[in-house]
Structures are given as C-alpha cells and as structure tokens.
C-alpha positions, 0 to 999 in steps of 0.5 A, a space after each residue: 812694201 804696202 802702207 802698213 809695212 811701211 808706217 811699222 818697218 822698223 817694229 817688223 824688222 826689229 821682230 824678225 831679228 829678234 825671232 831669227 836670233 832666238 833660233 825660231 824657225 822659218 815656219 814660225 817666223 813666217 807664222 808669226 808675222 802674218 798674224 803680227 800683220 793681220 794685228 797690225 792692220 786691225 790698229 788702223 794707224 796707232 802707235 804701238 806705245 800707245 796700244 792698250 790691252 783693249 785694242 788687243 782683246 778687241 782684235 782677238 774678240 774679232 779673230 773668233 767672231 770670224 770662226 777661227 778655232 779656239 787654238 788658232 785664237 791662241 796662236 794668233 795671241 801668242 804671236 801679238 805677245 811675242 812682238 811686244 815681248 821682241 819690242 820691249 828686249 830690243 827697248 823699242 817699247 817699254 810696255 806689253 798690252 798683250 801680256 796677262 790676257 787669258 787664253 781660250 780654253 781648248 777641248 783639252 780632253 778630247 780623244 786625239 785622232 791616231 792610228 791603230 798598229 793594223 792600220 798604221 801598217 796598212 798606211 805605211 803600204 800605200 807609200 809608194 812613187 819615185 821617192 818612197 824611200 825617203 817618204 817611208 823614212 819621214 813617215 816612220 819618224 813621226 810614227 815610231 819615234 814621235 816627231 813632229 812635222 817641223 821637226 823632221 823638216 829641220 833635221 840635219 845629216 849631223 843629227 844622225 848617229 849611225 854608230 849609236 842609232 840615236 837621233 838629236 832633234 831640235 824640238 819646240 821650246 828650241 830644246 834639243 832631245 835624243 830619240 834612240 833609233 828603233 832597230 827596226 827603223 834604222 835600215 829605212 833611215 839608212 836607205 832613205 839617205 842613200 837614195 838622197 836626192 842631190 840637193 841644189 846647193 852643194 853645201 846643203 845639211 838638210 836630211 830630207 830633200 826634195 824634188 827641186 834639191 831643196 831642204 823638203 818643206 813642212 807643207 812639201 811633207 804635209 801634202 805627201 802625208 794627204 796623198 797617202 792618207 788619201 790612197 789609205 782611204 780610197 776603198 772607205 766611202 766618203 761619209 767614213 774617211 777620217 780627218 787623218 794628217 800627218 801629225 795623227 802619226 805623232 798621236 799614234 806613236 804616243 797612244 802605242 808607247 802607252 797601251 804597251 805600258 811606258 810611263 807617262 814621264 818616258 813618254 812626255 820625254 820622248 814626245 818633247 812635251 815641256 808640261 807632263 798635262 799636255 801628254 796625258 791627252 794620249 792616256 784616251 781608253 776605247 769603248 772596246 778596251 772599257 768593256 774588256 776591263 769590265 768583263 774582268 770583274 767577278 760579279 756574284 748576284 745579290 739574289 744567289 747571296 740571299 738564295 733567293 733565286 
C-alpha cells in the first residue's frame, strides 16, 4: 500500500463498499477508483472535511488542461461526486464539495459513427477463428438488440429464456430491462452456448467465456471487436479507415430501428436510455437521404407561373 492509499485507507475502503453495495460493477468500481486516486493525489495531503469546492474545480480545471475529452472531464467528475456521495451515506462526511458543479458541455449533436446494414453484414463476415461462435453471438447482441459492451460482459446463463427468446440485461442505472430475442438471432445464441467454452470454476454463470475459463472481459471483447474491425478495413487505405469500435455496433442498432420507422419511445426503451435526449442522438439524417427528400418536392418555376418563359 503507497502513502496516498495509506493516509485515505479508511475513505477508499469505505467507497468500494459502498459501490460493491449499490451493485456497480467490477468495470466501475475499477473506473472510479482510479479517478477517485488521481483526485486524491491532486490534494496533496488534505482532510477530505476540509476539501472545498475550489479544490475540486481545480483538479478538473487540471484534468482538461492535459487535453482529456469533455466526456472524460465529466466522468472523472462523476466518479469525485460519488466518493462524497458514498462518504456522506456512510456519515464519514457531512459535506460534498463536488455536488452542483457543472458539467462541460459535450458535442451532443454530433452525428454518432455506425454502420450500414451492407457493411454490418460485411463485418459480421470478417468473424472468423476458433471461438467465432461465440464472437458472432457477443457482436449480434450489440448490433440487433442494442446492448452495450458491459452489458454482455455481465450477462448470466439465467438471463436467457429460450422458451420466450427474451434476454433480461442488467443495464446502467442498475436497471434491468427485457430485449425479445430476434428469430434470426436466436439460432447463433443457442450455438454460441453450445460451443461454450468450460469455464475454470465449476460454478461459473458467465454467458460468454473466455479462452482462460474466465467470464470474457470488457476489454477481452473490445480487442476482439478491434481485430475484426481491422480484417473489415483491411482492403480500405489508411487515410479512409474509420474509428469503428465495438460500441458503433450499438449506434448502428439504433440508427437501423429508427430509419425503419420505430418510434423513438420503443427505441430509447430497447437502447436502456433513462433520458428520451440521449437517444435522439441516433435521429442523425445522411446528405444522401436530405437530397432524396428534396428531390420529393414538385417545384413549378416562378417564370412558367407568369408565361415569361
């Protein structure tokens, strides 16, 4: 243990029992704590009682002067606000310096990165290798039914209900929804568990697991998705390849649902979003479907109104 974890032992302790409590999962609480240290560490020393809101404006202030993205300031924000939160639930503090500061403002409007129906096809070809079963599985998920990459990393064998083909997924927020299964999605699934790899312990519920018998990792599916993304691009010169990830799978699902007329409600529902804002981010139109729309339109000349042509 360093000088820092030492001299904050019992506030660190105290917050990962407070997140393990509140059911946050391994990713987060991981997350969080290595924000929560870097904050920590920027204190130099200081009680947490008497830390101020100053202190944590200015370690934030610092976070973006290194060049973080907007989203990751906020994150790092988020985590500070959740230690004070966890301290004051536990009564270890009666105050929270990092409550009521604002966030920054992130491209909210920008058009997300996802995949056409043509090339979502094509990815789903570049699956390939020993465990392309249960790859193709973990990919169909994020990209037919809308789940994100945690979220396929937590599901359990109990999640699945063959009889009804409906998925229960335990989502952000901790809030559990159920995803109908597509018909054409539920004959990979039901492969993907019968090539289930042994997992190491015997007791093991993990849905997905990986080449050491583990539960498959968030990173463990984040590199597979990079390396298919890779065999996907491989013929597209450098200066073309797009920043593709496996969480454009998830945009992809929700630009598809909605370019084939699902309402925004049904899609925010099916996506987890706890704000209907946050799915209109997928509501983006091409230039191509713009002049589509346009060329609709029956213009008559004002010069043929007149006869002056």
């Amino acid at each position: 243990m360093n000088e820092l974890e030492s001299f904050y032992e019992e506030e660190l302790d105290a917050f990962l029992i407070w997140m393990k409590d509140a059911g946050y999962t391994a990713y987060t609480q991981k997350s969080y704590l290595a924000d929560v240290r870097e904050f920590l560490s920027s204190l130099k020393g200081r009680e947490l009682a008497s830390v101020k809101k100053l202190h944590v404006v200015s370690y934030l202030t610092s976070v973006r002067e290194r060049g973080v993205s907007d989203a990751t300031r906020n994150r790092k924000h988020a985590s500070v606000n959740c230690l004070f939160k966890a301290l004051s639930e536990l009564e270890l503090l009666t105050i929270n310096p990092a409550a009521g500061i604002k966030k920054s403002k992130t491209e909210k409007n920008r058009e997300p990165v996802y995949l056409d129906e043509q090339d979502l096809q094509r990815f789903l070809s570049a699956v390939d290798g020993k465990y392309r079963s249960r790859n193709l599985a973990v990919f169909l998920l994020m990209s037919y039914m809308g789940l994100r990459v945690g979220e396929v990393h937590t599901l359990n064998l109990s999640d699945y209900n063959v009889d009804r083909r409906s998925l229960r997924v335990f989502g952000k927020g901790r809030k559990w929804r159920n995803i109908p299964v597509p018909e054409d999605i539920a004959p990979y699934l039901d492969q993907a568990l019968k090539d289930r790899l042994a997992p190491w312990r015997s007791k093991e519920e993990a849905m997905f697991i990986s080449q050491k018998g583990r539960r498959l990792s968030i990173r463990g599916i984040q590199g597979i998705a990079a390396d298919t993304f890779s065999r996907f691009q491989s013929e597209v010169p450098s200066s073309q390849q797009r920043a593709y990830s496996s969480h454009k799978l998830r945009h992809s699902f929700a630009t598809m649902l909605l370019r084939k007329g699902a309402d925004l409600r049904t899609v925010q529902e099916l996506l987890g979003h706890s704000s209907i804002q946050t799915t209109t981010v997928y509501t983006h139109i091409t230039s191509r479907e713009k002049e589509e729309a346009m060329s609709r339109l029956q213009i008559s000349s004002p010069d043929k109104l007149t006869g002056s042509l």
